[in-house]
N, CA, C and O atoms as a Tinker XYZ file with bonds, in Angstrom:
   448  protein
     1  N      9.637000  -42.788000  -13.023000    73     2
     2  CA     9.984000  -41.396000  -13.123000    64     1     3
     3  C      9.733000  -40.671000  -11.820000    63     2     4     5
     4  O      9.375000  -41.149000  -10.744000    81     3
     5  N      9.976000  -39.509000  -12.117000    73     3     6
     6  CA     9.694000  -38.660000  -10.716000    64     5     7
     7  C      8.349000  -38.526000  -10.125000    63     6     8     9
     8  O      7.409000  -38.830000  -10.859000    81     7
     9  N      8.086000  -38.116000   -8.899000    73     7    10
    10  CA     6.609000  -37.905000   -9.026000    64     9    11
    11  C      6.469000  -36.730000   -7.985000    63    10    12    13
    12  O      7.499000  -36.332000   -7.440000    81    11
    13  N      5.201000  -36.124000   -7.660000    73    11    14
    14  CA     5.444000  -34.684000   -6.760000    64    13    15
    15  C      4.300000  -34.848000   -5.566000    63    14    16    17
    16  O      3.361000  -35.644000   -5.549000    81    15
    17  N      4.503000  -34.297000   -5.015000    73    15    18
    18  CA     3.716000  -34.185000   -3.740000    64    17    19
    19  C      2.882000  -32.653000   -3.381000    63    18    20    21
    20  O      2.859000  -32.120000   -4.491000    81    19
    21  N      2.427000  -32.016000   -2.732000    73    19    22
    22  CA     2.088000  -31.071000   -2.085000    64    21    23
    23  C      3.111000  -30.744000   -0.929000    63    22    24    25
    24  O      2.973000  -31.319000    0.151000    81    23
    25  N      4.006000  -29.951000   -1.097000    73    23    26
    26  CA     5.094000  -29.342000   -0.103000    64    25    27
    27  C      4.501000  -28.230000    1.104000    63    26    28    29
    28  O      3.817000  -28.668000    2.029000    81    27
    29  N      4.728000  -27.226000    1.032000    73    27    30
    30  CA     4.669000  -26.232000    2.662000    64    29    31
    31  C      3.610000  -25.240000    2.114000    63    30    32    33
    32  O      3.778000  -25.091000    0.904000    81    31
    33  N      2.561000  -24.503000    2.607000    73    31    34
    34  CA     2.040000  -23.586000    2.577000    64    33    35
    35  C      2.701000  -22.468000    1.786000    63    34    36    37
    36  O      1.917000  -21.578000    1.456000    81    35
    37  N      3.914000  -22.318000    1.422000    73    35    38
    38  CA     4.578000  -21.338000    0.784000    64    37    39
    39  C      5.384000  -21.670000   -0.126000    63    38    40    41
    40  O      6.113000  -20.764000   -0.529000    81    39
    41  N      5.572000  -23.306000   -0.880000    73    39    42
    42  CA     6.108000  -23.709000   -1.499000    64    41    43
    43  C      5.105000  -24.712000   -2.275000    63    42    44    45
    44  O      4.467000  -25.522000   -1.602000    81    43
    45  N      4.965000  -24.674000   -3.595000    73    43    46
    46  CA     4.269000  -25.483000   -3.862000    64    45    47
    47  C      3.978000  -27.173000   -3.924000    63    46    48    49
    48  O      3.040000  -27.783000   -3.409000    81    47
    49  N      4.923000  -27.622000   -4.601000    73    47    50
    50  CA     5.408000  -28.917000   -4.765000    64    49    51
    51  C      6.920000  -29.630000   -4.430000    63    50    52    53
    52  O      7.995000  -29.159000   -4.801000    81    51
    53  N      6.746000  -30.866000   -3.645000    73    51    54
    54  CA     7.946000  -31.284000   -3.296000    64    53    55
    55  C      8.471000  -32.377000   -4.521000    63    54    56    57
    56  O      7.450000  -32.894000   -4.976000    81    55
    57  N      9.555000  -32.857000   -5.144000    73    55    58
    58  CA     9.402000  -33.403000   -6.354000    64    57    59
    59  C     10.780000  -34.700000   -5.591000    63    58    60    61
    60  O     11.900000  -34.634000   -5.086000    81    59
    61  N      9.832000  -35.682000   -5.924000    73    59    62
    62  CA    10.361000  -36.979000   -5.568000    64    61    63
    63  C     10.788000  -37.583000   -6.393000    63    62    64    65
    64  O      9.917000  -37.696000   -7.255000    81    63
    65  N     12.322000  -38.442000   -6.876000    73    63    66
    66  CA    13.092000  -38.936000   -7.063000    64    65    67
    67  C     12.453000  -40.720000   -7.387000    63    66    68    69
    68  O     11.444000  -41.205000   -6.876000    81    67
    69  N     13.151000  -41.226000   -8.111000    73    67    70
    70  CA    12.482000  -42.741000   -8.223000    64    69    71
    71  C     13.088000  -43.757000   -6.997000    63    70    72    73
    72  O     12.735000  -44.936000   -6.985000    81    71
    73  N     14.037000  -43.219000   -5.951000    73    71    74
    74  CA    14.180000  -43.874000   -5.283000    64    73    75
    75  C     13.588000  -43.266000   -4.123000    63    74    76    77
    76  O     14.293000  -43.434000   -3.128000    81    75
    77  N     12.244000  -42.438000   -3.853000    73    75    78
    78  CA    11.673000  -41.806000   -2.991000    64    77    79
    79  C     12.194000  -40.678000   -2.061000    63    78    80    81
    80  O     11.740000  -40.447000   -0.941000    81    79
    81  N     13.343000  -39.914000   -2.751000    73    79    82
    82  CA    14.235000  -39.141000   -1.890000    64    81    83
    83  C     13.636000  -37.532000   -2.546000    63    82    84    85
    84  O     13.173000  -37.198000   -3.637000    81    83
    85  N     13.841000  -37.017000   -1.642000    73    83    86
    86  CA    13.149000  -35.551000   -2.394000    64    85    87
    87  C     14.381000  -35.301000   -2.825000    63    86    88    89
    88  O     15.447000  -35.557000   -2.266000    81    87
    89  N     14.047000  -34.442000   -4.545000    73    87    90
    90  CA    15.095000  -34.216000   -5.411000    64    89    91
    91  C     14.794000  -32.759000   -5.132000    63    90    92    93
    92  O     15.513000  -32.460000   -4.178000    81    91
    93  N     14.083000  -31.711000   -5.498000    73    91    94
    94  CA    13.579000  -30.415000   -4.989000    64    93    95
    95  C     12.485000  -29.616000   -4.867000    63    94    96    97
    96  O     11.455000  -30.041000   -5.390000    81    95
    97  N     12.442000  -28.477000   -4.262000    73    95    98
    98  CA    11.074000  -28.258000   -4.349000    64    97    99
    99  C     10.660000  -27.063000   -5.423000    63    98   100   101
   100  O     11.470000  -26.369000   -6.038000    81    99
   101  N      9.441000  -26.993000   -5.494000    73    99   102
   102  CA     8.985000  -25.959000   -6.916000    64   101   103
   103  C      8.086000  -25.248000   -6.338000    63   102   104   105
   104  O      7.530000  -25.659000   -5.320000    81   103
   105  N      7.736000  -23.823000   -7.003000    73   103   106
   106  CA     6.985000  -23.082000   -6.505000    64   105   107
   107  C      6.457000  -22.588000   -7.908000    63   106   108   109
   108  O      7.355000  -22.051000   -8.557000    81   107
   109  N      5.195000  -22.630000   -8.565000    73   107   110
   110  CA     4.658000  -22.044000   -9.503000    64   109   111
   111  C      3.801000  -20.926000   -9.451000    63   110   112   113
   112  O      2.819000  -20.805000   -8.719000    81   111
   113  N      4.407000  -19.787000  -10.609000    73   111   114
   114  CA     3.684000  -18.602000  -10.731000    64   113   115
   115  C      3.167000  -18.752000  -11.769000    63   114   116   117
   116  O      3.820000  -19.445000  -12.549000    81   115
   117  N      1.753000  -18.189000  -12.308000    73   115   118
   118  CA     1.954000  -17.294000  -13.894000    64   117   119
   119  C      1.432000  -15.850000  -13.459000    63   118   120   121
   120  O      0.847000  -15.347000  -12.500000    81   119
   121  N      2.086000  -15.365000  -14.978000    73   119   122
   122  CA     1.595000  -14.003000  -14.871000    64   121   123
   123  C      0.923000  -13.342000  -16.348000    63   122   124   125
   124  O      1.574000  -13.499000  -17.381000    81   123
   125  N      0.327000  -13.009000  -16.369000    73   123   126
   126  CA    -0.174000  -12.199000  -17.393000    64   125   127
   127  C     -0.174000  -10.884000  -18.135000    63   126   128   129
   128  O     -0.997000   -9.977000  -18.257000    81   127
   129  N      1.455000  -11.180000  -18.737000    73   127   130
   130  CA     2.396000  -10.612000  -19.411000    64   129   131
   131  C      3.256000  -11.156000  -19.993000    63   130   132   133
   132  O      3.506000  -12.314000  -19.658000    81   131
   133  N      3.831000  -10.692000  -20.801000    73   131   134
   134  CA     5.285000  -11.542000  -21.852000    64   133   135
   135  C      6.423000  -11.025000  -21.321000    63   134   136   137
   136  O      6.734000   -9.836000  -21.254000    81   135
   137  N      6.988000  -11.911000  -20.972000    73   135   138
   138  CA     8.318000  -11.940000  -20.382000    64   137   139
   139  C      9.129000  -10.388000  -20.153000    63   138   140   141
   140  O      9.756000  -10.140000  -19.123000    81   139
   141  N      9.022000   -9.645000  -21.032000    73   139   142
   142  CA     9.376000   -8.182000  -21.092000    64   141   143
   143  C      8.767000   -7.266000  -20.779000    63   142   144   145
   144  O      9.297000   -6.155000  -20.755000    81   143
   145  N      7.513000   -7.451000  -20.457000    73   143   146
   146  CA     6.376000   -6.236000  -20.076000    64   145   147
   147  C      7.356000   -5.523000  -19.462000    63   146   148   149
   148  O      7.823000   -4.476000  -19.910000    81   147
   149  N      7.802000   -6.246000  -18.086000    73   147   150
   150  CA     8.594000   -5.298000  -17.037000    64   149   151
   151  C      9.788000   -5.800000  -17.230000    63   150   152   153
   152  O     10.026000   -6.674000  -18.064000    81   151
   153  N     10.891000   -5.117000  -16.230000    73   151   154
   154  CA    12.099000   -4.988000  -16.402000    64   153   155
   155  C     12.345000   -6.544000  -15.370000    63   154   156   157
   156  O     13.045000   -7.533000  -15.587000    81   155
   157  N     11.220000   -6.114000  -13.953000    73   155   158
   158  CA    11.121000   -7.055000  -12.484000    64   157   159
   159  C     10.113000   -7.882000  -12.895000    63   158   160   161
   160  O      9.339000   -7.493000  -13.769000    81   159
   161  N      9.973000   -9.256000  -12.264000    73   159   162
   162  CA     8.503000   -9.792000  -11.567000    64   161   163
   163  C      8.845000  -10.029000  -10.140000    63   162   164   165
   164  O      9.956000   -9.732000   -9.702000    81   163
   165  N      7.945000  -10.538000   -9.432000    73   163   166
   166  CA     8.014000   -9.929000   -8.081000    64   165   167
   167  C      6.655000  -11.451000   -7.128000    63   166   168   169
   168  O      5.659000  -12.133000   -7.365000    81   167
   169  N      7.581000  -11.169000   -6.147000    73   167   170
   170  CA     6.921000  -12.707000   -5.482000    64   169   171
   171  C      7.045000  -12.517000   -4.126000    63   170   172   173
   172  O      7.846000  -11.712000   -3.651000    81   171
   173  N      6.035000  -13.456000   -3.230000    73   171   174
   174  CA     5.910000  -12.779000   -1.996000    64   173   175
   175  C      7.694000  -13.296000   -1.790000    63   174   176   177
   176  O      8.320000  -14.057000   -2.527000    81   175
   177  N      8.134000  -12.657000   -0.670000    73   175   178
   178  CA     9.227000  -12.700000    0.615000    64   177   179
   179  C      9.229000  -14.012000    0.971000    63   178   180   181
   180  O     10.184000  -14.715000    1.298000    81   179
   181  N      7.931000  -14.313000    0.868000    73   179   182
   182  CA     7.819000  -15.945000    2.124000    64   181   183
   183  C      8.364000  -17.090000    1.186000    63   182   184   185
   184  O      9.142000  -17.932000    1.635000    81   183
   185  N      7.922000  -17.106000   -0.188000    73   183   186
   186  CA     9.046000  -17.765000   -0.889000    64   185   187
   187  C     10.384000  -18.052000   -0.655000    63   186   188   189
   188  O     10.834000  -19.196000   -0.582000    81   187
   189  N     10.979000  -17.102000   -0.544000    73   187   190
   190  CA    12.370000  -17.255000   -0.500000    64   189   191
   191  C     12.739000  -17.712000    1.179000    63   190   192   193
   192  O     13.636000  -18.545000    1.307000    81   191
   193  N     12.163000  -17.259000    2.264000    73   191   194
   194  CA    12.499000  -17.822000    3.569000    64   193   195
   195  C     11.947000  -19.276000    3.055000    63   194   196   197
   196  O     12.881000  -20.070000    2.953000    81   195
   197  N     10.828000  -19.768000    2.745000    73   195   198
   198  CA    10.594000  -20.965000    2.944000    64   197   199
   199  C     12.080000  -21.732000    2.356000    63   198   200   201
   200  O     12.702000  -22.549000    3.035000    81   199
   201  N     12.343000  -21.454000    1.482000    73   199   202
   202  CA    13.260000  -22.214000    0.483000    64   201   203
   203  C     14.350000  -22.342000    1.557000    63   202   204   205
   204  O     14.748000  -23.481000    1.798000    81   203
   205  N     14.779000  -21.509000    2.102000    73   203   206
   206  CA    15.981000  -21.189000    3.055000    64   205   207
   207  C     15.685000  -22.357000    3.736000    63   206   208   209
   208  O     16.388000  -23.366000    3.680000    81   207
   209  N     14.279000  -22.213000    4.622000    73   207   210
   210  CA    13.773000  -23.497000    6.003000    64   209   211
   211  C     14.258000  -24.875000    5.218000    63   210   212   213
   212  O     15.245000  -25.526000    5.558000    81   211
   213  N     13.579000  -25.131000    4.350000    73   211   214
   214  CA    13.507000  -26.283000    3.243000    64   213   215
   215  C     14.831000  -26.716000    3.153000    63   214   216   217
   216  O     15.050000  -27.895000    3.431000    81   215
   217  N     16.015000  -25.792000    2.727000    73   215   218
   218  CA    17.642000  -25.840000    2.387000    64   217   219
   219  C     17.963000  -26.350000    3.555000    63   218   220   221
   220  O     18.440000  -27.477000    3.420000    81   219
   221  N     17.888000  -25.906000    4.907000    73   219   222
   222  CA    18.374000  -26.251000    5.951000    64   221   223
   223  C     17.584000  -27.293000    6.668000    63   222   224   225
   224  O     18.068000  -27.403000    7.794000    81   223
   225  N     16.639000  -28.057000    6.515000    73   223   226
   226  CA    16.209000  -29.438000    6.927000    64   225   227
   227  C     16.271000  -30.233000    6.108000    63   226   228   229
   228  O     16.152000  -31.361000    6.586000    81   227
   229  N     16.462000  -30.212000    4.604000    73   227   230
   230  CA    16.809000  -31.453000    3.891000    64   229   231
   231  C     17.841000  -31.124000    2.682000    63   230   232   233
   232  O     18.072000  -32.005000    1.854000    81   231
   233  N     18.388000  -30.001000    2.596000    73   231   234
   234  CA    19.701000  -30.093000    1.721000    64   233   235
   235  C     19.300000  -30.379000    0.642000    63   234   236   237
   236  O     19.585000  -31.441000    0.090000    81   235
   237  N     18.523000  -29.433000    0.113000    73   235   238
   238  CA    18.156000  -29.874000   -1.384000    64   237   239
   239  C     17.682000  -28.490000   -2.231000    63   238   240   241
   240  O     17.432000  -27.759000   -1.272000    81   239
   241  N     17.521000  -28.019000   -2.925000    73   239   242
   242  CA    16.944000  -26.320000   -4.050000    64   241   243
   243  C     16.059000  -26.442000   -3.915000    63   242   244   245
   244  O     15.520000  -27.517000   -3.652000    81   243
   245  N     15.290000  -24.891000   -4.099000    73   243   246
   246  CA    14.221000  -24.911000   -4.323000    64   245   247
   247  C     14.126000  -23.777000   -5.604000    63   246   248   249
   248  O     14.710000  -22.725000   -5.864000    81   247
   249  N     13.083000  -24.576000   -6.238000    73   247   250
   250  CA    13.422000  -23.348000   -7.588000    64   249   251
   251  C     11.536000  -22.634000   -7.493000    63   250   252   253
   252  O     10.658000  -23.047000   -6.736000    81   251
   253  N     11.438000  -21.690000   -8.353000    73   251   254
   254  CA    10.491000  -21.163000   -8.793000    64   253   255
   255  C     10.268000  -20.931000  -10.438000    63   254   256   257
   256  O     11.011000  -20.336000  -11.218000    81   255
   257  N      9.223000  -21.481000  -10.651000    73   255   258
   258  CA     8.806000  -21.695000  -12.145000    64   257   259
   259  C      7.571000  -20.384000  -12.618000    63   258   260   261
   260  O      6.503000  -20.487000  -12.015000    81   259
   261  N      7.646000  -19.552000  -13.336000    73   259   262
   262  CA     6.859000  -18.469000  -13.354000    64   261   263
   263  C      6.586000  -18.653000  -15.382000    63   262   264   265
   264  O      7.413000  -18.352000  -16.243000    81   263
   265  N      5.106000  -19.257000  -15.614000    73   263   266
   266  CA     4.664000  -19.053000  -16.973000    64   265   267
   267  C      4.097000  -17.388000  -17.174000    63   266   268   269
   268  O      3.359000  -16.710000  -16.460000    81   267
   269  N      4.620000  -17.161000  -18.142000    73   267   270
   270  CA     4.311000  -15.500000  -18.730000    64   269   271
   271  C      3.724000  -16.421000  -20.313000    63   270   272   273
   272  O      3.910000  -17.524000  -20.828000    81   271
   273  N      2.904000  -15.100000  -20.625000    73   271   274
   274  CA     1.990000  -15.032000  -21.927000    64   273   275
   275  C      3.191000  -15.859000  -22.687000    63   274   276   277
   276  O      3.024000  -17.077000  -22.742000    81   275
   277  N      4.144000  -15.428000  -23.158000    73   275   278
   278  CA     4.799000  -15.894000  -23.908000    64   277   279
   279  C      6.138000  -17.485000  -23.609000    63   278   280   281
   280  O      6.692000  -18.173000  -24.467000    81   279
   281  N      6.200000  -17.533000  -22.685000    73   279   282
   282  CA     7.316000  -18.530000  -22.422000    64   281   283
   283  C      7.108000  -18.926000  -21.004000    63   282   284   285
   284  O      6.167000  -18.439000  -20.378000    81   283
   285  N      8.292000  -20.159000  -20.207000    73   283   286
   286  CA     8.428000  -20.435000  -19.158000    64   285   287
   287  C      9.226000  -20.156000  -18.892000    63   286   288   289
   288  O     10.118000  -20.070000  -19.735000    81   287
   289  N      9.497000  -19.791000  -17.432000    73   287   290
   290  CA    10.910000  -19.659000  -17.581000    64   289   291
   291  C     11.432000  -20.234000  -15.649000    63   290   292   293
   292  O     10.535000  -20.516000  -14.854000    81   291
   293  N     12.425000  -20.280000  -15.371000    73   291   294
   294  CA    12.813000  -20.901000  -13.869000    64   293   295
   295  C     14.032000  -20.386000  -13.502000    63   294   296   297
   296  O     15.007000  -20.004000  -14.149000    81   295
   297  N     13.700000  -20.474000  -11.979000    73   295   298
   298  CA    14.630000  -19.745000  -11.295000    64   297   299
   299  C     15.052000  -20.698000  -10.223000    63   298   300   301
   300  O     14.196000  -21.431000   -9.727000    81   299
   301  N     16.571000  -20.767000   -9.732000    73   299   302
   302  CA    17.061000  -20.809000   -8.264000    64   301   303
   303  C     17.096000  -20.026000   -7.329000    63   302   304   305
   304  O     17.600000  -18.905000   -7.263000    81   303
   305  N     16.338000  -20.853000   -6.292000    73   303   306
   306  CA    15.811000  -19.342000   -4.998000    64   305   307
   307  C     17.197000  -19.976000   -4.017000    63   306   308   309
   308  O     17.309000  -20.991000   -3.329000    81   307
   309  N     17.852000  -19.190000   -4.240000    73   307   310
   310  CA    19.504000  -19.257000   -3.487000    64   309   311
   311  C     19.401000  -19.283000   -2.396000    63   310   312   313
   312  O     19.544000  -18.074000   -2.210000    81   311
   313  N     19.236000  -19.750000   -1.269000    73   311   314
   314  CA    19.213000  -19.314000    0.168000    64   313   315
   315  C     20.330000  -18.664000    0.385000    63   314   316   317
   316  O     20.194000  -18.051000    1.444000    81   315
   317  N     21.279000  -18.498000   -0.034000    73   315   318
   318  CA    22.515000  -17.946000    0.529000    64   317   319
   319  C     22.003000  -16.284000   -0.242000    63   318   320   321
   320  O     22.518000  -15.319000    0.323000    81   319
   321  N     21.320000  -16.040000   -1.113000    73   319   322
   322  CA    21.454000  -14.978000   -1.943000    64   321   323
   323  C     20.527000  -13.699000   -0.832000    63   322   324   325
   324  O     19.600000  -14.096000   -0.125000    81   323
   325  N     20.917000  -12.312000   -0.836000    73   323   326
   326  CA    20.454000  -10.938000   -0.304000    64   325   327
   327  C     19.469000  -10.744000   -1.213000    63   326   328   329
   328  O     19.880000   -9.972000   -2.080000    81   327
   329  N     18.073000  -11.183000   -1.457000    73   327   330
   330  CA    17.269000  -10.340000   -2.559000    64   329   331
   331  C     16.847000   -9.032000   -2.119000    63   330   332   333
   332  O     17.057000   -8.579000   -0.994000    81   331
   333  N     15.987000   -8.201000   -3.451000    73   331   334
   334  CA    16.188000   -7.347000   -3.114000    64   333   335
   335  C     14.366000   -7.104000   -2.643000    63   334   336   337
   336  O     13.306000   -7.299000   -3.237000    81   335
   337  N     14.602000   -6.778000   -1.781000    73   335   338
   338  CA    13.180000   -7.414000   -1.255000    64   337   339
   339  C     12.513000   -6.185000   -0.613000    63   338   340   341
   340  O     13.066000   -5.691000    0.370000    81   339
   341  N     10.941000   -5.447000   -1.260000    73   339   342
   342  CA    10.388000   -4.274000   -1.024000    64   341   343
   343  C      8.907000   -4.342000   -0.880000    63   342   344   345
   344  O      8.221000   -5.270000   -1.308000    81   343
   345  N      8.437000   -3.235000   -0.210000    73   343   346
   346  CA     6.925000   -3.332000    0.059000    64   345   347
   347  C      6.133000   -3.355000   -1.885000    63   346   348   349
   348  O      6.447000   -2.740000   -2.903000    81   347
   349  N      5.306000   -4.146000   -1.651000    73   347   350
   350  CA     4.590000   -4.166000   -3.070000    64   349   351
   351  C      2.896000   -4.601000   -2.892000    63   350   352   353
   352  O      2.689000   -5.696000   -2.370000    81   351
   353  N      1.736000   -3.801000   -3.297000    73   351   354
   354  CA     0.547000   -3.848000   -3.357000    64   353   355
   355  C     -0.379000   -4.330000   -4.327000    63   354   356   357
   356  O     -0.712000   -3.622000   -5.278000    81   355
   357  N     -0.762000   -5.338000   -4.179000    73   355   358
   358  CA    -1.449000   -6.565000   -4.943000    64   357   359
   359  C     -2.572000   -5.742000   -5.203000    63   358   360   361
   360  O     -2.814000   -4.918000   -4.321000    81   359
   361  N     -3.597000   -5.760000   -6.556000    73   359   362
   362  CA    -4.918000   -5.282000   -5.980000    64   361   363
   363  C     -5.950000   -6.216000   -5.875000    63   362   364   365
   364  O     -7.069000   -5.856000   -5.509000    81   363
   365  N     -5.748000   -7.150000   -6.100000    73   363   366
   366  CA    -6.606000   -8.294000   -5.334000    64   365   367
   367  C     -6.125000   -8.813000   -4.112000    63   366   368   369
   368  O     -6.762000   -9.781000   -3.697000    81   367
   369  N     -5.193000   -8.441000   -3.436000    73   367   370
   370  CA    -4.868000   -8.791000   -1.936000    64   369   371
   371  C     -5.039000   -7.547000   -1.110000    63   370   372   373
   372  O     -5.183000   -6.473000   -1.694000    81   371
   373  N     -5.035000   -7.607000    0.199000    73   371   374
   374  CA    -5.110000   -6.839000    1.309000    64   373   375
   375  C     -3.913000   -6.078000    1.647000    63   374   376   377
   376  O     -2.968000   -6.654000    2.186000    81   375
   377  N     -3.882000   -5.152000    1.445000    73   375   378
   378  CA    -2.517000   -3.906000    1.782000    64   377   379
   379  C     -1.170000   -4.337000    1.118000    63   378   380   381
   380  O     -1.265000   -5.312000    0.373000    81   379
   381  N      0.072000   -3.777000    1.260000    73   379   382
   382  CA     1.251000   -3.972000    0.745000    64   381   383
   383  C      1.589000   -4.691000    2.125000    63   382   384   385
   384  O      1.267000   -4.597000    3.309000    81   383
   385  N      2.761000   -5.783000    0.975000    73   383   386
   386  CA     3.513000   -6.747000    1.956000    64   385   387
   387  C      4.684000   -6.574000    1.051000    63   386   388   389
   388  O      4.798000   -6.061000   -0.062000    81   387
   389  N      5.845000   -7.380000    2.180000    73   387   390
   390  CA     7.399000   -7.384000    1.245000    64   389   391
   391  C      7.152000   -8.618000    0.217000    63   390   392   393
   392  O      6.538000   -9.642000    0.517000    81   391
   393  N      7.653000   -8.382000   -0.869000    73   391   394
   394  CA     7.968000   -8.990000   -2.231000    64   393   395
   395  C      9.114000   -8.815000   -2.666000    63   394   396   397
   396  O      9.655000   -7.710000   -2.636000    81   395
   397  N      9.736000   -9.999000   -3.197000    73   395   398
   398  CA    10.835000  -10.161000   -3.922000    64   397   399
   399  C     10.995000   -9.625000   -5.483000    63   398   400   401
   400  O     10.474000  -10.143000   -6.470000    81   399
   401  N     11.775000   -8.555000   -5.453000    73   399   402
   402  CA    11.991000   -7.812000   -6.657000    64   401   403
   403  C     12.884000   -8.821000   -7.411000    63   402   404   405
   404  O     13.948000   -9.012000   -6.821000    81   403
   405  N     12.687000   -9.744000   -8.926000    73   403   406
   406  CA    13.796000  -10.489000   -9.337000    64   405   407
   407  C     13.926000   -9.751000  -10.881000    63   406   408   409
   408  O     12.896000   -9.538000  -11.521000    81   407
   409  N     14.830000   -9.501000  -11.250000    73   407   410
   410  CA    15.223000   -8.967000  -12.618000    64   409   411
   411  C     14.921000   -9.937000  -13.625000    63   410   412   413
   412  O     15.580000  -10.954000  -13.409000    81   411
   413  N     14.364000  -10.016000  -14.401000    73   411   414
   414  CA    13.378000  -10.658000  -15.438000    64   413   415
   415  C     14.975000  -11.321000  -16.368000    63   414   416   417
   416  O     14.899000  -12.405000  -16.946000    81   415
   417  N     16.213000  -10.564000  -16.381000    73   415   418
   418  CA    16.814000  -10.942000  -16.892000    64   417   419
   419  C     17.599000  -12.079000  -15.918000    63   418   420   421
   420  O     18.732000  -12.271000  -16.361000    81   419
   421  N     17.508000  -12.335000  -15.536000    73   419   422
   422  CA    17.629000  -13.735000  -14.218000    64   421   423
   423  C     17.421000  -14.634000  -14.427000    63   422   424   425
   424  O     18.045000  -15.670000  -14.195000    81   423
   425  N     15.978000  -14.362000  -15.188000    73   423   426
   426  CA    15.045000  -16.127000  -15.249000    64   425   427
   427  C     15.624000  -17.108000  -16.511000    63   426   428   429
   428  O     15.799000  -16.708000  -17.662000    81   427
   429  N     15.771000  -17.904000  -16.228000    73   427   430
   430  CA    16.535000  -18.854000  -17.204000    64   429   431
   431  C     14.927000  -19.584000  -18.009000    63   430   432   433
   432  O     14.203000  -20.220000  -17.243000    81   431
   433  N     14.541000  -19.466000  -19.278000    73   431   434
   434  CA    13.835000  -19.640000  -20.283000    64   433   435
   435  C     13.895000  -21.002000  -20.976000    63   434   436   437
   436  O     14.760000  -21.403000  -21.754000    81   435
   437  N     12.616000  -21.737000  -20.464000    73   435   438
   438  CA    12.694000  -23.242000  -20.212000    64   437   439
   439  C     12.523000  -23.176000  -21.768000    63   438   440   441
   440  O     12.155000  -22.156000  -22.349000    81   439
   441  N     12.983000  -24.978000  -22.712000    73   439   442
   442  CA    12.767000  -24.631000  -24.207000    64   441   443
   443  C     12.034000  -25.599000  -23.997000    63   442   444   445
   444  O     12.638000  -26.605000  -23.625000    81   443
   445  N     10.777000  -25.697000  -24.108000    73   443   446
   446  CA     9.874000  -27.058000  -24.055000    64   445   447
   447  C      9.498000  -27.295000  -25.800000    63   446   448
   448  O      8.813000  -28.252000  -26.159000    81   447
């Protein structure tokens, strides 16, 4: 079967193929809320450039997997896609940085 590795500082896991070829990479969130709290969830910026770097040295997706209270759910981080991307303030992190605004209605809802 497949198996995963430790990928880039901004990407979590690289996910290897049974013939040792990277199939794609994953980036895991959770959050602590049910899928509807908000309208957005929201992820650093560097996500989505990494995915881009990643797209353009080995030709392969990178998705993002985000568990909420209630479900899983996954996303394709498009490199080709304009997100909509705004200052946002963590309060366990240090000042506002850009974050990726993604519409909650986006996330495709894994059925495990």
């Amino acid at each position: 079967g497949y198996s995963h590795e430790q990928a880039t500082r901004d990407v979590d896991l690289k996910i290897i193929d049974d013939e040792g070829n990277i199939d794609h990479f994953l980036e895991i969130k959770t959050r602590n809320a049910t899928l509807n709290a908000y309208a957005e969830t929201v992820f650093r910026d560097l996500k989505i450039k990494e995915a881009r770097k990643l797209h353009n040295k080995y030709g392969v997706d990178s998705y993002i997997l985000i568990k909420f209270e209630d479900c899983v759910t996954i996303h394709h981080l498009d490199p080709d896609r304009d997100y909509n991307i705004g200052q946002f303030e963590r309060w366990d992190r240090d000042g506002p940085k850009p974050h990726v605004f993604l519409p909650v209605r986006e996330l495709r809802i894994l059925d495990w």
